[in-house]
C-alpha positions as CSV (number, residue, x, y, z in Angstrom):
1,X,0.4,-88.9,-132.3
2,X,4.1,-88.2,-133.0
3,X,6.3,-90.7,-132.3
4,X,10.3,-90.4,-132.8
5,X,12.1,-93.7,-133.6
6,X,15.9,-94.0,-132.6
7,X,17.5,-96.9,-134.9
8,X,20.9,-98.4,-133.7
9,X,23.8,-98.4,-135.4
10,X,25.5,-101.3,-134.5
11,X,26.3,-104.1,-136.4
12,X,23.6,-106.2,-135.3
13,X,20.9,-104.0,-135.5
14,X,18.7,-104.5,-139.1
15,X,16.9,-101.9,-140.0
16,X,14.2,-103.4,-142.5
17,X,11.2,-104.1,-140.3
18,X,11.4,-100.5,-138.5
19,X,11.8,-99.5,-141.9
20,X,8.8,-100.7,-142.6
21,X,6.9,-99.8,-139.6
22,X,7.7,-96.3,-140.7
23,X,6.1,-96.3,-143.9
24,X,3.0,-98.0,-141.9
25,X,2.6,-95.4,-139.7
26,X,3.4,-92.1,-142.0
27,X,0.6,-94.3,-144.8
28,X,-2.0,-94.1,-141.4
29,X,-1.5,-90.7,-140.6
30,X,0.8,-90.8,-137.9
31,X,3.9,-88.4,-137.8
32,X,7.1,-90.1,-137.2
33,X,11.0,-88.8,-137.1
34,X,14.0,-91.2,-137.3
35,X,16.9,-90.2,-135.6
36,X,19.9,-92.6,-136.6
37,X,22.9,-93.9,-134.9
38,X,26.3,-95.1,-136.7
39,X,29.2,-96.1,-134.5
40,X,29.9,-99.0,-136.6
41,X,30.2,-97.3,-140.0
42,X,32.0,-94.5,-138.2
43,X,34.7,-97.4,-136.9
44,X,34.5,-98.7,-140.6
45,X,35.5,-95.7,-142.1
46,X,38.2,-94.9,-139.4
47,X,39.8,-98.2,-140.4
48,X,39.6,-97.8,-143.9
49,X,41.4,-94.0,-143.1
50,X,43.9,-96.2,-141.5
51,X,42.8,-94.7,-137.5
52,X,41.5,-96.8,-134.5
53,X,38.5,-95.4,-133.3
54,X,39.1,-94.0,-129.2
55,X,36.5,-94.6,-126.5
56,X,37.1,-93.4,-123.0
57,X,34.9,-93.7,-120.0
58,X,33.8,-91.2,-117.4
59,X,34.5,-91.3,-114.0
60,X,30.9,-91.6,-113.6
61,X,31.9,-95.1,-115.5
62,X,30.0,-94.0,-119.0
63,X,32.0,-95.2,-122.1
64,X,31.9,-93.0,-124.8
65,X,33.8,-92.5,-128.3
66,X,36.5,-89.4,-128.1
67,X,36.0,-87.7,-131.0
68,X,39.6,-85.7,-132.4
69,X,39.2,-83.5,-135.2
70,X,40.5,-86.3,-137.6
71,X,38.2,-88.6,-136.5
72,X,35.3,-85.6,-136.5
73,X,35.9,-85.7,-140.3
74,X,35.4,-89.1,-140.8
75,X,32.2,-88.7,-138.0
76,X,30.5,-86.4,-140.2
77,X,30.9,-88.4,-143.9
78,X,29.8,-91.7,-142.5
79,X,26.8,-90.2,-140.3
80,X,25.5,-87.2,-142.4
81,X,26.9,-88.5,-145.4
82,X,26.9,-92.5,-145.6
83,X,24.7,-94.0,-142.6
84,X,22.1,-91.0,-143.4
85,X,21.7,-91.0,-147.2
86,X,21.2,-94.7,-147.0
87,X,19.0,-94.8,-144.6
88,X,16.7,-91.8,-145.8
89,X,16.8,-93.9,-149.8
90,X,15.5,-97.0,-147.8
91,X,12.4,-95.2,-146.1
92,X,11.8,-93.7,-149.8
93,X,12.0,-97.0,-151.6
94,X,9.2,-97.9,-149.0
95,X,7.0,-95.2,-149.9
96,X,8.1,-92.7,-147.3
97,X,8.2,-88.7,-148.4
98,X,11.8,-88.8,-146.3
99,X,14.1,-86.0,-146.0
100,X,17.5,-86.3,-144.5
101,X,19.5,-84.0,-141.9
102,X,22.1,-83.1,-139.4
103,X,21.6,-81.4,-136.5
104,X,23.5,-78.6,-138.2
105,X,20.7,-77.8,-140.9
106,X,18.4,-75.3,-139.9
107,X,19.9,-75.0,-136.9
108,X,17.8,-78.4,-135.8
109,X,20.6,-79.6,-133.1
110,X,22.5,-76.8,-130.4
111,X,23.9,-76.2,-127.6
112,X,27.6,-75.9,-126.0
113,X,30.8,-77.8,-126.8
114,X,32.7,-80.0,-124.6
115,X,36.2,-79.2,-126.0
116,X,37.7,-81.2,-123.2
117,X,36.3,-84.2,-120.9
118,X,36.9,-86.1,-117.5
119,X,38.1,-89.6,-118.3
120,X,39.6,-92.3,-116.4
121,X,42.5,-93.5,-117.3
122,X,44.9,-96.5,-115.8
123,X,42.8,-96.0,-112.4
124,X,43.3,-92.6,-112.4
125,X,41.4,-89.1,-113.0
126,X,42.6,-86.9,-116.2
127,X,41.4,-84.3,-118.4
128,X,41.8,-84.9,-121.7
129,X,41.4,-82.0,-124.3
130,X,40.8,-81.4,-128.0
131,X,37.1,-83.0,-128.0
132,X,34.9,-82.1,-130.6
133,X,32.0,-82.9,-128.7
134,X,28.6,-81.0,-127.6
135,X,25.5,-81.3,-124.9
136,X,22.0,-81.0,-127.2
137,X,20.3,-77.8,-125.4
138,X,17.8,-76.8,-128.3
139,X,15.7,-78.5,-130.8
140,X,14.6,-76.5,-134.0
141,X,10.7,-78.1,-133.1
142,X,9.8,-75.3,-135.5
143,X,11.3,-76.7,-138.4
144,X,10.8,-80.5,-137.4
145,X,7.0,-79.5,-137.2
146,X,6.9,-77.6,-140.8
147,X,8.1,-80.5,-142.4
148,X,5.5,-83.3,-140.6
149,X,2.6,-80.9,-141.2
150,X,3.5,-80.8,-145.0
151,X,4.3,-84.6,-145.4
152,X,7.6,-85.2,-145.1
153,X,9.4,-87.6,-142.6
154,X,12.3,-86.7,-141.0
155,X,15.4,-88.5,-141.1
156,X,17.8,-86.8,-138.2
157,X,21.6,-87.3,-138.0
158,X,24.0,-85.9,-135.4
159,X,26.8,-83.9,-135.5
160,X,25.1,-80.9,-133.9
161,X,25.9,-77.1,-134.5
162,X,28.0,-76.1,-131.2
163,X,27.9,-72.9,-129.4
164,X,30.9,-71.5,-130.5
165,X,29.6,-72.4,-134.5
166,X,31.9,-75.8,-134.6
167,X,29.8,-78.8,-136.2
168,X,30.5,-81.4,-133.3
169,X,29.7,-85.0,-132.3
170,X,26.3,-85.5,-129.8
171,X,25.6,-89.2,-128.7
172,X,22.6,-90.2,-130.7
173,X,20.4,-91.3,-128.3
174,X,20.3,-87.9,-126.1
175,X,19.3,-86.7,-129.6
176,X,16.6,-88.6,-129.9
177,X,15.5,-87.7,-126.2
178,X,15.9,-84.0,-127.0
179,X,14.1,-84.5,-130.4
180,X,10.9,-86.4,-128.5
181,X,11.4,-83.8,-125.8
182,X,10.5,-80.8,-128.0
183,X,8.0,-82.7,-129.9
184,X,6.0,-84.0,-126.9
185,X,6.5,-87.1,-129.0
186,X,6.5,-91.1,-127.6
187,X,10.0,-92.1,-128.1
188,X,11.2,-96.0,-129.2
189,X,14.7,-96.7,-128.9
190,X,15.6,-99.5,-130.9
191,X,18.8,-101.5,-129.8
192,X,20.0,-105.2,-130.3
193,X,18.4,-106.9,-126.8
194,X,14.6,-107.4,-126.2
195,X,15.2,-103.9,-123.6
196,X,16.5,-103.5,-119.8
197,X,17.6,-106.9,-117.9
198,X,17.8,-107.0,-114.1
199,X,20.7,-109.6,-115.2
200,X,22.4,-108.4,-118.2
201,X,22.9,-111.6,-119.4
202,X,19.8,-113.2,-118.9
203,X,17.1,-112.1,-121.3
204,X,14.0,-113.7,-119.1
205,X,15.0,-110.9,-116.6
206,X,13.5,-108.4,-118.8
207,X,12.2,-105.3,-116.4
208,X,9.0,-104.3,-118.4
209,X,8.4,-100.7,-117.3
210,X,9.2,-97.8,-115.6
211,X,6.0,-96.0,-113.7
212,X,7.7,-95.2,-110.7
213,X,10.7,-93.7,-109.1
214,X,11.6,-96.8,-107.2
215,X,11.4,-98.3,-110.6
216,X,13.3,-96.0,-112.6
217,X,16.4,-96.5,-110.0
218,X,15.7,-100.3,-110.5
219,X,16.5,-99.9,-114.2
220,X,19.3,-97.7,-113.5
221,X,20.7,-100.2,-111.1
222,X,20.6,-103.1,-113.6
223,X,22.0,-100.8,-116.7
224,X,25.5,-101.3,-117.5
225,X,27.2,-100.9,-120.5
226,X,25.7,-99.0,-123.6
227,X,22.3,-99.3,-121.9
228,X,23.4,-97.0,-119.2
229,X,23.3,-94.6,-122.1
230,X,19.8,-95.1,-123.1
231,X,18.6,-95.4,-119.7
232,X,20.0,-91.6,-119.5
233,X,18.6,-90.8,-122.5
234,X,15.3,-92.1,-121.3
235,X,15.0,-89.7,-118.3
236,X,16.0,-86.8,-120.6
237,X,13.5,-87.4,-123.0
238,X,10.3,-87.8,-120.2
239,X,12.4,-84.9,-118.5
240,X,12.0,-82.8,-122.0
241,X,8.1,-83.5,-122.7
242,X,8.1,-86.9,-123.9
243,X,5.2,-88.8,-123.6
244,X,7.1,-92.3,-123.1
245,X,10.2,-93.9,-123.8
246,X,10.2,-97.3,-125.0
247,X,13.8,-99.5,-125.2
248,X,13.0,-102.6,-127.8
249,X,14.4,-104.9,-130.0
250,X,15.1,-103.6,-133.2
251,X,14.9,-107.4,-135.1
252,X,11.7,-108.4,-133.5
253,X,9.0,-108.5,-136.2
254,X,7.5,-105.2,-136.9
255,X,9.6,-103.9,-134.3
256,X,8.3,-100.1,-134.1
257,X,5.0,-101.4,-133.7
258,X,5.2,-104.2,-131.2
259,X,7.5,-101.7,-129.0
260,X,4.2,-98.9,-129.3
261,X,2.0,-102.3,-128.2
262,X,3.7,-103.2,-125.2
263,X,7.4,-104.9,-125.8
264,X,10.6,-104.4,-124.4
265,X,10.6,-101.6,-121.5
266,X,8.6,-99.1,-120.6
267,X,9.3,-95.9,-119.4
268,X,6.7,-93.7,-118.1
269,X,6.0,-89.7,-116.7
270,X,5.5,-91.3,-113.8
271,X,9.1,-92.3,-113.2
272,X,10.5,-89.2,-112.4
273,X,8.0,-88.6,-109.9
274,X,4.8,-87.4,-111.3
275,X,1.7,-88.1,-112.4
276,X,1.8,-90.5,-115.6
277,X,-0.1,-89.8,-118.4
């Protein structure tokens, strides 16, 4: 089994126990790639460069972090550089052959740049241009399956290596989709709630899977915020090849692990309509 493991990077996210649960699984046999948010040391280092980080939202109402080529730079030293490097010397102080990258080695993340994007703003439709920004299209599976047949555990970062050869921002959770995608892999998305509410402020509204259509366009329904995102990402990933998507709490206790055993939700192939598996 393969399974890719998205880690948060928000503030309240700790990454110890899936930390752990990595060097579990890789000791057992199992093949296992992190992929690794970082929008709060990306805001950190924007303040500490003296910028305010920008998000816009769609008009499809998806809020998202514009990304200027000043605040590419400082994109690319806290996610390749900081968020990754400390992550990857973590899973190696527990044991863990880790090897770090960006979507930009080996090719691992491409596909085409958005260099400008539909936002609303004040009520109203604009375009808004200078975006350094991409869609994931292609996974280097090849080289993510060289290194997990010879030991090593991948430890992927965005930005992604654009179309027109521009190293550009990709949201992290479509990269882990894409990443599960190509590796026919089970996918656990680990974020700071227990998984999808049908009332986002009520945790004992927890929707526990996903088999069905009717059921995926439950959990869409009830998604709002930065779930919306990993509900998306979700669909892309079963879309792809994944075997199932999982959205858990990353603080539970062995978090990885109680996510694979049935926590937080669920979604299955079935979801989008055929047969599960």
């Amino acid at each position: 089994m393969t399974v890719v493991v998205k880690i948060g990077g928000a503030r309240a996210v700790e990454p110890e126990g899936a930390l752990a649960d990595v060097a579990h699984l890789t000791a057992n046999g199992e093949r296992v790639v992190v992929v690794h948010g970082g929008s709060t040391a990306v805001d950190e280092l924007l303040a500490d460069l003296g910028r305010d980080p920008e998000y816009v939202t769609t008009p499809g109402g998806v809020t998202g972090r514009f990304t200027d080529e000043k605040t590419m730079e400082a994109f690319t030293m806290a996610m390749a550089g900081r968020v990754n490097t400390d992550l990857t010397t973590a899973l190696r102080n527990e044991g863990v052959n880790a090897l770090g990258l960006s979507g930009v080695d080996g090719g691992l993340l491409t596909g085409a740049r958005k260099s400008a994007v539909r936002v609303i703003e004040d009520g109203r439709k604009k375009i808004k241009r200078g975006d350094h920004s991409g869609k994931i299209e292609s996974v280097n599976a090849d080289l993510l399956d060289t290194l997990l047949e010879t030991g090593y555990t991948p430890v992927v970062s965005v930005p992604m290596l654009a179309d027109d050869g521009v190293a550009v921002n990709a949201d992290a959770d479509r990269a882990a989709a894409a990443v599960a995608g190509a590796l026919d892999a089970s996918l656990v998305v680990l974020t700071d709630v227990t998984g999808v509410y049908e009332d986002p402020d009520d945790p004992e509204t927890l929707i526990e899977s996903a088999e069905a259509p009717a059921e995926l366009e439950r959990v869409e329904e009830a998604a709002e915020g930065f779930m919306t995102k990993k509900v998306m990402a979700a669909k892309e990933a079963l879309s792809g090849g994944a075997r199932e998507v999982i959205v858990s709490d990353a603080n539970l206790n062995d978090p990885i692990l109680a996510a694979l055993d049935g926590h937080g939700t669920r979604f299955g192939r079935g979801a989008l309509g055929g047969e599960d598996e």
